[in-house]
N, C-alpha and C positions, 0 to 999 in steps of 0.2 A: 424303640417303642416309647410315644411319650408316656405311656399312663398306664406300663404294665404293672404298678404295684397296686394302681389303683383297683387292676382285676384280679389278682392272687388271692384277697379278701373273699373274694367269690368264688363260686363252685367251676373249677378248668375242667375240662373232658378231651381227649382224643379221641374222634369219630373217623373210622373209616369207610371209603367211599371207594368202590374201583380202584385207581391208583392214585388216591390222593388218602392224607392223611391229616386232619385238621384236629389243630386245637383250638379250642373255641373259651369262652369263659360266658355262660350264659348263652345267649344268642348270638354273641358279637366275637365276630373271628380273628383269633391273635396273629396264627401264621397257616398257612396249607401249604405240607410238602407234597409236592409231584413225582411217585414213583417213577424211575426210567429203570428198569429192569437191567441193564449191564452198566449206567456210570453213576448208579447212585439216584439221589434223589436231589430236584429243583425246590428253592422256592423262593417267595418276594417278602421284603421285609421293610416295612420304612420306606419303600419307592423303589430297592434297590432288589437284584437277584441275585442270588446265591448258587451252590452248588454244595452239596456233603456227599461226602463218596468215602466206604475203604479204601483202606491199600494194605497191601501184605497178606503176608501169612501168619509165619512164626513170628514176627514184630509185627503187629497191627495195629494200622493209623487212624484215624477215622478223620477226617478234614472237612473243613467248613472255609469254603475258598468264595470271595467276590473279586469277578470279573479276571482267575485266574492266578490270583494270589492268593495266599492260605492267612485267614483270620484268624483260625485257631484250628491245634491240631491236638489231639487226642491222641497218646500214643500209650504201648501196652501189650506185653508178648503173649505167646500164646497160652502159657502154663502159669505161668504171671496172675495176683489177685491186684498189683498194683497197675499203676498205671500214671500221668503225668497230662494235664492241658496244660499247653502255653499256646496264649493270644499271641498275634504279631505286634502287640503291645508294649509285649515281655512280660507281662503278668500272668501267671503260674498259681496252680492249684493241682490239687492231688488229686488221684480218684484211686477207690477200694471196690475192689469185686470180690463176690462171696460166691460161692454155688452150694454151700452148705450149711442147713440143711435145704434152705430154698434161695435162688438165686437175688442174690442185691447189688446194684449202684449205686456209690454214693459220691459227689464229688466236697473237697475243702479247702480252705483257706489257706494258705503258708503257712498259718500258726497251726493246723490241724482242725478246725472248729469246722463241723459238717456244716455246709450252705443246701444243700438238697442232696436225696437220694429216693430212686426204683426200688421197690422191691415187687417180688409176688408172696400176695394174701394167701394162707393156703387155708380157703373155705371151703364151702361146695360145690359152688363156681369158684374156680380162683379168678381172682383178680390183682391186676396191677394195679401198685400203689405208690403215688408221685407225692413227698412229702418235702415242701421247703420250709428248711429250718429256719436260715437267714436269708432278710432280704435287704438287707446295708448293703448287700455288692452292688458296684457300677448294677444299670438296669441292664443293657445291651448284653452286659456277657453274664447277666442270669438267664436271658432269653436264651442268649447260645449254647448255654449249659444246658437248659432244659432241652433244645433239639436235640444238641450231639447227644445226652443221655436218653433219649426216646430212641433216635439213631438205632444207637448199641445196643438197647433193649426190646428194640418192638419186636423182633424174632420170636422173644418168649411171650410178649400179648399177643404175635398172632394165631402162636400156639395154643394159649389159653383164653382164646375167646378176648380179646383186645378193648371189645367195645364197654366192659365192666370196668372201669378206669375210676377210681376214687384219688381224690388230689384231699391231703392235708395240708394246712400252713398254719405253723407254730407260731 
């Protein structure tokens, strides 16, 4: 993304459509993923396509693979609040899952310093709430953070009414 930071300033939203799932910033479309109902979900980024899909069970992966190689993989058991991204990079960040008293994602830095996290609002409507802390990391793998962590999460937007989506940026 050349000029994702330029849109973080501005209001992001997740709109669901059929089987797509876009994030948008204003009117101007960042990414749309393409539901495939058993290999996960497509989508185009910078010209190029992607693929995010689970895997496992009891270990659970979640991958973000171009043209069949893994860019980054998201990994995290099943009883587990922790969890680990490494790029094929080799750059590594943590992530913390919560389910109580309402379910959160957040991912961080090696030094521990949160870069963004999910949570659910619990209002009248609940709503999901996407808040990025810091945006000093590489651009590319804040965008990938933000998929894999929508990835992991949208189960509980589409639970809770998805299209309520509020993004903060610190």
């Amino acid at each position: 993304m050349k000029h994702l930071k330029s849109l973080l300033s501005q209001n992001l939203t997740w709109e669901f459509s059929n089987n797509q799932i876009i994030l948008k910033s204003n009117d101007e479309t960042i990414v749309e993923l393409q539901e495939k109902k058993s290999s996960g979900s497509t989508f185009e980024l910078d010209g190029k396509n992607y693929t995010i899909r689970n895997q496992g069970f009891w270990t659970t992966k979640t991958i973000i693979e171009i043209e069949g190689k893994a860019l980054l993989m998201l990994k995290r058991n099943f009883f587990g609040n922790k969890g680990s991204v490494e790029f094929d990079n080799g750059n590594l960040y943590s992530c913390k899952i919560n389910n109580s008293p309402l379910v959160s994602l957040s991912f961080c830095n090696k030094e521990g310093k949160e870069i963004l996290f999910y949570k659910l609002d619990a209002t009248r409507i609940p709503k999901i709430v996407l808040n990025i802390v810091d945006q000093t990391i590489d651009e590319n793998e804040l965008i990938y953070l933000i998929i894999v962590g929508w990835y992991s999460f949208k189960d509980f937007a589409n639970e809770n009414d998805g299209s309520d989506i509020l993004l903060l940026v610190a």
